[in-house]
C-alpha positions as CSV (number, residue, x, y, z in Angstrom):
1,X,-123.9,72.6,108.6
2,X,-123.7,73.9,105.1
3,X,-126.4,72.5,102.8
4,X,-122.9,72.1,100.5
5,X,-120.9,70.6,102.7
6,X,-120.5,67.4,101.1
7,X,-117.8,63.7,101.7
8,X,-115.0,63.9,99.3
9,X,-114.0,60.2,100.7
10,X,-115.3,57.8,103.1
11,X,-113.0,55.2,104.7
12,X,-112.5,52.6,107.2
13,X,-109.5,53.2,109.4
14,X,-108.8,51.4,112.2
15,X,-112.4,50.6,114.6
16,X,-113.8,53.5,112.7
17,X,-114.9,55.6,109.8
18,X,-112.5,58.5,108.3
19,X,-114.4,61.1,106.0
20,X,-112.3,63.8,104.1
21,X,-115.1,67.0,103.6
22,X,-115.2,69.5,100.8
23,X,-114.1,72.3,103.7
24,X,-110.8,70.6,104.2
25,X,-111.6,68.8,107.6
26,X,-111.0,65.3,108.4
27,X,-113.5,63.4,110.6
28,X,-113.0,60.1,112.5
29,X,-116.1,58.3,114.2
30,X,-115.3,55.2,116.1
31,X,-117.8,52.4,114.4
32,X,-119.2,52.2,118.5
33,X,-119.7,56.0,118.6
34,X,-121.9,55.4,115.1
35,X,-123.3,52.6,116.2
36,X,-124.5,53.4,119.2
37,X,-125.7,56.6,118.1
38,X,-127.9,54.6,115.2
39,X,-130.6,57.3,114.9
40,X,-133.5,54.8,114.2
41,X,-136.8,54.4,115.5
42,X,-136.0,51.5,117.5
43,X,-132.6,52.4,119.1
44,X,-134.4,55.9,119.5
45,X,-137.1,54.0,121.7
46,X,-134.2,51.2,123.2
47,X,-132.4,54.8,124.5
48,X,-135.3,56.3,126.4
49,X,-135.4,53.2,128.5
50,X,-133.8,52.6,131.3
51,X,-130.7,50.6,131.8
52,X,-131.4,47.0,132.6
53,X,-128.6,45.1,134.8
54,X,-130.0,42.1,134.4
55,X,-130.4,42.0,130.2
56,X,-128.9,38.8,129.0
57,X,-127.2,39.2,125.0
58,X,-129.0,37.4,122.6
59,X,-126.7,35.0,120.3
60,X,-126.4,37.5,117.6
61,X,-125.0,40.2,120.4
62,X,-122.8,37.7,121.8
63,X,-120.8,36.4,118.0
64,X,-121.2,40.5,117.0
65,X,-118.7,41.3,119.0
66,X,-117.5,45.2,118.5
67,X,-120.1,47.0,116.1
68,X,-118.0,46.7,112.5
69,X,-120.4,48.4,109.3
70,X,-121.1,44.8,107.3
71,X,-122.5,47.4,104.4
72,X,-122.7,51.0,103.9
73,X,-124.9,52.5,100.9
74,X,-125.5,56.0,99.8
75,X,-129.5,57.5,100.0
76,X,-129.5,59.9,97.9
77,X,-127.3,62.9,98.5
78,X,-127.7,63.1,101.8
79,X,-127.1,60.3,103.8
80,X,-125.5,56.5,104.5
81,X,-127.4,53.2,105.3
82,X,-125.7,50.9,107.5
83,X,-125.7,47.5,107.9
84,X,-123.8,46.2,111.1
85,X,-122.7,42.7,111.8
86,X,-125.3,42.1,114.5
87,X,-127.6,42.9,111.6
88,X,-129.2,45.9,112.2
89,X,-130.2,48.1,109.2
90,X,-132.6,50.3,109.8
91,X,-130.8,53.7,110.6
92,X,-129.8,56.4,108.3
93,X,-126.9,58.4,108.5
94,X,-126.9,61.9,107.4
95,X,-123.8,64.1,106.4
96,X,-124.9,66.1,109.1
97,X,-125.0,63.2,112.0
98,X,-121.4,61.8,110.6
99,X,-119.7,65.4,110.8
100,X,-121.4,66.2,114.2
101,X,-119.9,62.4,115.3
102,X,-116.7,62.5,113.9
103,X,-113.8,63.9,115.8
104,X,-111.6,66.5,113.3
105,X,-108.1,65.4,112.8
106,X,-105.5,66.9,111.9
Protein backbone atom coordinates (compact mmCIF):
# COMPACT_ATOMS: atom_id res chain seq x y z
CA UNK A 1 0.00 0.00 0.00
CA UNK A 2 1.00 3.52 -0.75
CA UNK A 3 2.54 5.39 2.24
CA UNK A 4 -0.23 8.22 0.81
CA UNK A 5 -2.95 6.32 0.52
CA UNK A 6 -5.04 7.89 3.02
CA UNK A 7 -9.41 7.61 4.32
CA UNK A 8 -11.26 10.41 2.74
CA UNK A 9 -14.42 9.10 4.85
CA UNK A 10 -15.16 6.44 7.31
CA UNK A 11 -18.75 5.15 7.75
CA UNK A 12 -20.93 2.73 9.25
CA UNK A 13 -23.23 1.07 6.74
CA UNK A 14 -25.17 -1.63 7.43
CA UNK A 15 -23.11 -4.59 9.88
CA UNK A 16 -20.02 -2.91 8.59
CA UNK A 17 -17.53 -0.17 7.99
CA UNK A 18 -17.47 1.81 4.42
CA UNK A 19 -14.22 3.85 3.78
CA UNK A 20 -13.95 6.12 0.64
CA UNK A 21 -9.79 6.25 -0.18
CA UNK A 22 -7.91 9.04 -1.79
CA UNK A 23 -7.30 6.50 -5.05
CA UNK A 24 -11.00 6.45 -5.67
CA UNK A 25 -11.89 2.94 -4.18
CA UNK A 26 -14.54 2.16 -1.92
CA UNK A 27 -13.99 -0.49 0.85
CA UNK A 28 -16.58 -2.36 2.91
CA UNK A 29 -15.47 -4.65 5.98
CA UNK A 30 -18.14 -6.47 7.77
CA UNK A 31 -17.76 -5.25 11.72
CA UNK A 32 -17.19 -9.49 12.25
CA UNK A 33 -14.52 -9.63 9.47
CA UNK A 34 -12.77 -6.53 11.64
CA UNK A 35 -13.51 -7.90 14.66
CA UNK A 36 -12.44 -11.08 14.32
CA UNK A 37 -9.41 -10.10 12.69
CA UNK A 38 -8.53 -7.60 15.89
CA UNK A 39 -4.72 -7.69 15.38
CA UNK A 40 -3.94 -7.48 19.14
CA UNK A 41 -1.70 -9.36 21.35
CA UNK A 42 -4.34 -11.32 22.91
CA UNK A 43 -6.62 -12.25 19.95
CA UNK A 44 -3.10 -12.87 18.21
CA UNK A 45 -2.44 -15.51 21.08
CA UNK A 46 -6.54 -16.57 21.37
CA UNK A 47 -5.92 -17.55 17.28
CA UNK A 48 -3.02 -19.86 17.59
CA UNK A 49 -5.03 -21.98 19.92
CA UNK A 50 -6.93 -24.48 19.03
CA UNK A 51 -10.69 -24.51 18.72
CA UNK A 52 -12.36 -25.52 21.93
CA UNK A 53 -15.98 -27.28 21.48
CA UNK A 54 -16.68 -27.21 24.79
CA UNK A 55 -16.03 -23.20 25.58
CA UNK A 56 -18.92 -21.80 27.33
CA UNK A 57 -19.53 -17.59 26.49
CA UNK A 58 -19.01 -15.52 29.26
CA UNK A 59 -22.02 -12.93 30.09
CA UNK A 60 -20.44 -10.22 28.27
CA UNK A 61 -20.17 -12.65 24.95
CA UNK A 62 -23.54 -13.71 25.43
CA UNK A 63 -25.53 -9.72 25.71
CA UNK A 64 -22.61 -8.64 22.80
CA UNK A 65 -24.26 -10.26 20.46
CA UNK A 66 -22.86 -9.40 16.75
CA UNK A 67 -19.37 -7.42 17.17
CA UNK A 68 -20.84 -3.54 16.58
CA UNK A 69 -17.56 -0.73 17.02
CA UNK A 70 -18.94 1.06 20.55
CA UNK A 71 -15.95 3.73 19.69
CA UNK A 72 -13.58 4.34 16.95
CA UNK A 73 -10.55 6.94 17.47
CA UNK A 74 -7.91 7.97 15.21
CA UNK A 75 -3.78 7.22 16.38
CA UNK A 76 -2.16 9.30 14.69
CA UNK A 77 -2.15 9.20 10.97
CA UNK A 78 -2.03 5.90 10.65
CA UNK A 79 -4.44 3.90 12.28
CA UNK A 80 -8.11 3.43 14.24
CA UNK A 81 -8.73 2.15 17.89
CA UNK A 82 -11.68 0.23 18.39
CA UNK A 83 -13.80 -0.24 21.13
CA UNK A 84 -16.42 -3.12 20.65
CA UNK A 85 -19.54 -3.75 22.60
CA UNK A 86 -18.16 -6.86 24.36
CA UNK A 87 -15.51 -4.38 25.45
CA UNK A 88 -12.49 -5.14 23.96
CA UNK A 89 -10.03 -2.24 23.08
CA UNK A 90 -6.94 -3.19 22.76
CA UNK A 91 -6.31 -3.55 18.87
CA UNK A 92 -5.19 -1.04 16.45
CA UNK A 93 -6.28 -0.75 13.05
CA UNK A 94 -4.04 0.44 10.43
CA UNK A 95 -5.00 2.01 6.95
CA UNK A 96 -3.26 -0.82 5.71
CA UNK A 97 -5.17 -3.72 7.71
CA UNK A 98 -8.73 -1.79 6.84
CA UNK A 99 -7.92 -1.63 3.02
CA UNK A 100 -6.51 -5.27 2.92
CA UNK A 101 -10.14 -6.17 4.93
CA UNK A 102 -12.41 -4.32 3.13
CA UNK A 103 -14.01 -5.70 -0.01
CA UNK A 104 -13.88 -2.82 -3.08
CA UNK A 105 -17.23 -1.73 -4.22
CA UNK A 106 -18.30 -0.41 -6.85
Amino acid sequence: MASDLKPLALRREGDGLAIDWNDGVRTFATWRTIRKSCPCASCNEERQKPADPFKLLSDVEVSAGSPQPAQMAARGLYAYQITWNDGHDTGIFTLELLRKLGQPTS
